[in-house]
C-alpha positions in Angstrom: 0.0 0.0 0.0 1.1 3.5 -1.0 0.3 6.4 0.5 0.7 10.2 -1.4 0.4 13.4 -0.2 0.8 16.6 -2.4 2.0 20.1 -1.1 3.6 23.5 -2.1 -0.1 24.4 -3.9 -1.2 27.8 -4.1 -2.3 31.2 -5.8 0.5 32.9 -8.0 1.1 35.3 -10.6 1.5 35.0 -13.9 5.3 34.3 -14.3 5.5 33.1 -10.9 6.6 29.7 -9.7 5.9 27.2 -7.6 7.4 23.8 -6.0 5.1 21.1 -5.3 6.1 18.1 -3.4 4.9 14.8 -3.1 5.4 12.3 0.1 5.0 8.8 -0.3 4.7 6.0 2.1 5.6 2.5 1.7 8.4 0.7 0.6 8.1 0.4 -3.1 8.6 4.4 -3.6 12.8 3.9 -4.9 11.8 1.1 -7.6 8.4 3.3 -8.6 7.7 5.4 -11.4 6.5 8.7 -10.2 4.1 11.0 -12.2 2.4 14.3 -11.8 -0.8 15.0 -13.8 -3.5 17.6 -13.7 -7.3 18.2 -14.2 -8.3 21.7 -14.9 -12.3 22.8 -14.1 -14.3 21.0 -16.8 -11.5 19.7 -18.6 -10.3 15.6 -18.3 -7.1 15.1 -16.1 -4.3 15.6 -18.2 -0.3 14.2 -18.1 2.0 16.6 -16.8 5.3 14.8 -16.2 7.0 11.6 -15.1 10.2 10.4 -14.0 11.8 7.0 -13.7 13.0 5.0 -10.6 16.9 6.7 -10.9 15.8 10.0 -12.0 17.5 9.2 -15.0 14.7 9.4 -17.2 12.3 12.6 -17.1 8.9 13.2 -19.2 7.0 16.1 -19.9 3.8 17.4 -21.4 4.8 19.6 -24.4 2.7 22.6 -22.5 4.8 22.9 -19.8 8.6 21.7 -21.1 11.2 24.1 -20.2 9.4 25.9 -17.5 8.8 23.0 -15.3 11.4 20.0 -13.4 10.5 16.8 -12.3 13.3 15.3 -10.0 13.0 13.0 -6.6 15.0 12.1 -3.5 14.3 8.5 -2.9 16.2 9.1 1.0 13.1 11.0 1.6 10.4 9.5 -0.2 10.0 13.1 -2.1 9.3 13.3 -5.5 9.2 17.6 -6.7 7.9 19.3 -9.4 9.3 23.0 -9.5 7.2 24.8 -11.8 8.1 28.6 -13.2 6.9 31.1 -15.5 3.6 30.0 -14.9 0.2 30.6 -16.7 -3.0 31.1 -16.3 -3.6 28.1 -18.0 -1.6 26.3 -16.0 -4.5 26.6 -13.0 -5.4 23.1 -11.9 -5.9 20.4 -9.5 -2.3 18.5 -9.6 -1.7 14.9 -8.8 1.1 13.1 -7.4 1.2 9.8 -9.0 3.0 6.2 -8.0 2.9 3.1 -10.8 4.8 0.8 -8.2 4.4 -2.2 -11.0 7.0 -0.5 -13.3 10.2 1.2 -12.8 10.2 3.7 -15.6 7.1 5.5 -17.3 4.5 4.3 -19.3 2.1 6.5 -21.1 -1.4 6.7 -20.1 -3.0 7.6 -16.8 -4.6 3.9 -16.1 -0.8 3.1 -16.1 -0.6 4.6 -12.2 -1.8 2.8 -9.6 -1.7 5.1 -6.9 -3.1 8.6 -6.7 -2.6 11.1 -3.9 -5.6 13.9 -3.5 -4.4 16.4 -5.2 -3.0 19.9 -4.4 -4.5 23.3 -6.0 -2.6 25.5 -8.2 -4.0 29.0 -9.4 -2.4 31.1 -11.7 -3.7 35.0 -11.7 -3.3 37.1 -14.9 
């Protein structure tokens, strides 16, 4: 069992930037892919970024390469997702996201098995 729980949410400016974190519990975190999606209001959630059990391998949605990081600390159970120049677009519900079956990502969101509760992000004009 895996337990996730988002922070670093909030309200920003345009151009801002935040950090979001994600702490997991249970043993499976240093072998699990780790993923962070997002669901705006009335929209379907949405992929956001990924990384591999090592950190050696990072995804991202085209929308937000080059203006947002992925990394993790497996000796804390951390994954991060530092997010700058921000949009307004980029207002949304995020998700911290654990596929303990697979060590590296796999596209699609059925492919994570574990969801945390997700963590508001608003981005003012």
């Amino acid at each position: 069992q895996v337990q996730l729980v988002e922070s670093g949410g909030g309200l920003v400016q345009a151009g801002g930037s935040l950090r979001l974190s994600c702490a997991a519990s249970g043993r499976t975190f240093s072998t699990s892919a780790m993923g962070w999606f997002r669901q705006a209001p009335g929209k379907e959630r949405e992929f956001v970024s990924a990384i591999s059990w090592n950190g050696q391998n990072t995804y991202y949605a085209d929308s937000v390469k080059g203006r947002f990081t992925i990394s993790r600390d497996n000796a804390k159970n951390t994954v991060y997702l530092q997010m700058n120049s921000l949009k307004p677009e980029d207002t949304a519900v995020y998700y911290c996201t654990a596929d303990t079956y697979h060590s590296d990502h796999r596209t699609g969101r059925y492919a994570y098995n574990y969801w945390g509760q997700g963590t508001q992000v608003t981005v003012s004009s």
